[in-house]
Structures are given as C-alpha cells and as structure tokens.
C-alpha positions, 0 to 999 in steps of 0.5 A: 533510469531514475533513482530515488533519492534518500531524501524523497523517503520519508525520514524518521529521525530517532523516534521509535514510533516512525522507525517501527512504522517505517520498518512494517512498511518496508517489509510490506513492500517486499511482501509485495514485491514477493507477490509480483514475482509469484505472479510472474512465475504463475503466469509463466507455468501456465503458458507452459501448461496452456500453449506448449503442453496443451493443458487446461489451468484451473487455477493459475489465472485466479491466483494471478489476479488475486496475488497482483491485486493483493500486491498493489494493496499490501505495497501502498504503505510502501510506496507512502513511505517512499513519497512514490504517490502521484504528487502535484505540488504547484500550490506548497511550493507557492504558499508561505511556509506557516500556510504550506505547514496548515495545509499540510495538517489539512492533507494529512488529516483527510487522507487519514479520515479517508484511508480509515474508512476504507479500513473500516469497510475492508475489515468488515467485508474481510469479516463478512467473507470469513464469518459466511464462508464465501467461496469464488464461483471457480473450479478452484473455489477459493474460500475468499476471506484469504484473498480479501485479508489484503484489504485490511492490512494494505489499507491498515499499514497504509493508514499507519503509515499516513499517522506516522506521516503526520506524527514525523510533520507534528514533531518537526522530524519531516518538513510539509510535502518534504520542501524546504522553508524558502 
C-alpha cells in the first residue's frame, strides 16, 4: 500500500491564511469521511432489514445516496489540499521554472474562475430548493435543501482551498505544481 508522503500536502508555512484554510479542509475530510462510515453502516442496517428480517426501507436507500454524494463534495478540499486530484504533469516538468511559475497562475486562476461559478450556481440552487420548499418524490419526502447544503459548502471549501493554493504559490510558501526548480 502507498503512503502519502508529507511533501504532496500542501504546505502552509507560517502564514495564518494558509493554516486556517488547511485546518477547514482537514475538518472537511473527516466530515467526509464520517459520512462514508454513515453510509456504510446504513447499508448494512438495511440488508439486515431487507434480506434477513424480510422488511421494507423506506429510507436507507435515499439517505446512502444523498450522504456518499455529499461525502464526495465536502471531501474535494480535502483531497486539494493533499494534491490527491488526477494530475499530469508531463508538461511542468519540461518547462523552465519562469514558464512552469505562469502556468501555474494560469492553472490557478482558471480553476479558481471555475470552481467559483460552481459555488455560485450551487448556492442558488440550495436557495432555490429551501426558499420553494422542495421535497424529493420519496416516501421519506425529504426537504432537499439539506442534502443540497453540500454543494455549497464542498465547492465553497474547495474554492477556498484553490485561493489559498494560489496565495501559498504568490508568497513562495509552495512551489508550481509542487516540483522543484532544476
């Protein structure tokens, strides 16, 4: 098994900025994480109650979905943060430190621009679902703003994360895709 070594998470130096970011994003991953295990153990209550006890669920099944989907969003700062995100870095590593340092910027920026419109749409939807009282077409009828409270605050923590990212790049506290100058 692979471990993941000190050096791929992002470093924060001394800077308060970075730290407080860093530490959200830990405590996102193990929100995340909690709700995989909650997942888990749903799953498993309702096999019991499916196969053995011969019971209906009513519902386990929407709970599982909505927890594993808000997992994977509340854990993307997380997995930022520890550099986990597919990465292909053929082209840093054969640019000149000056021109792996600009794209970099680049990078950041885009994602930035990105992962901010996502918030800003997730936010309105989240709105939406609360201020007009959406409920899933479920027995369960959950009112859908909680399970879409996720979007928000994953992609918000996650756009967080990314300004830090570039803010730790702009003072020197992080190197371009985390390589060293040759």
């Amino acid at each position: 098994m692979a471990s993941q070594s000190s050096a791929a998470i992002a470093p924060t130096g001394n800077n308060p900025f970075l730290r407080a970011v860093a530490a959200l994003s830990t405590l996102a991953g193990w929100c995340s994480a909690a709700m995989i295990v909650a997942a888990v153990a749903i799953t498993c209550q309702m096999i019991v109650i499916r196969f053995v006890l011969n019971g209906s669920t009513v519902w386990q099944t929407e709970a599982v979905v909505y927890l594993v989907i808000a997992a994977t969003l509340v854990g993307l700062p997380y997995v930022q943060r520890l550099r986990g995100h597919v990465n292909v870095d053929l082209i840093p590593l054969s640019l000149k430190p000056r021109a792996r340092y600009v794209m970099a910027l680049v990078t950041s920026a885009l994602s930035i621009a990105i992962v901010a419109v996502m918030f800003g749409y997730g936010l309105e939807y989240w709105h939406y679902a609360m201020k007009r009282g959406w409920t899933s077409d479920t027995v369960w009828s959950v009112r859908l703003w909680i399970p879409y409270l996720s979007i928000p605050v994953g992609f918000g923590l996650l756009l967080l994360q990314l300004v830090a990212d570039l803010v730790a790049l702009l003072t020197g506290v992080d190197k371009p895709f985390g390589l060293e100058d040759n």
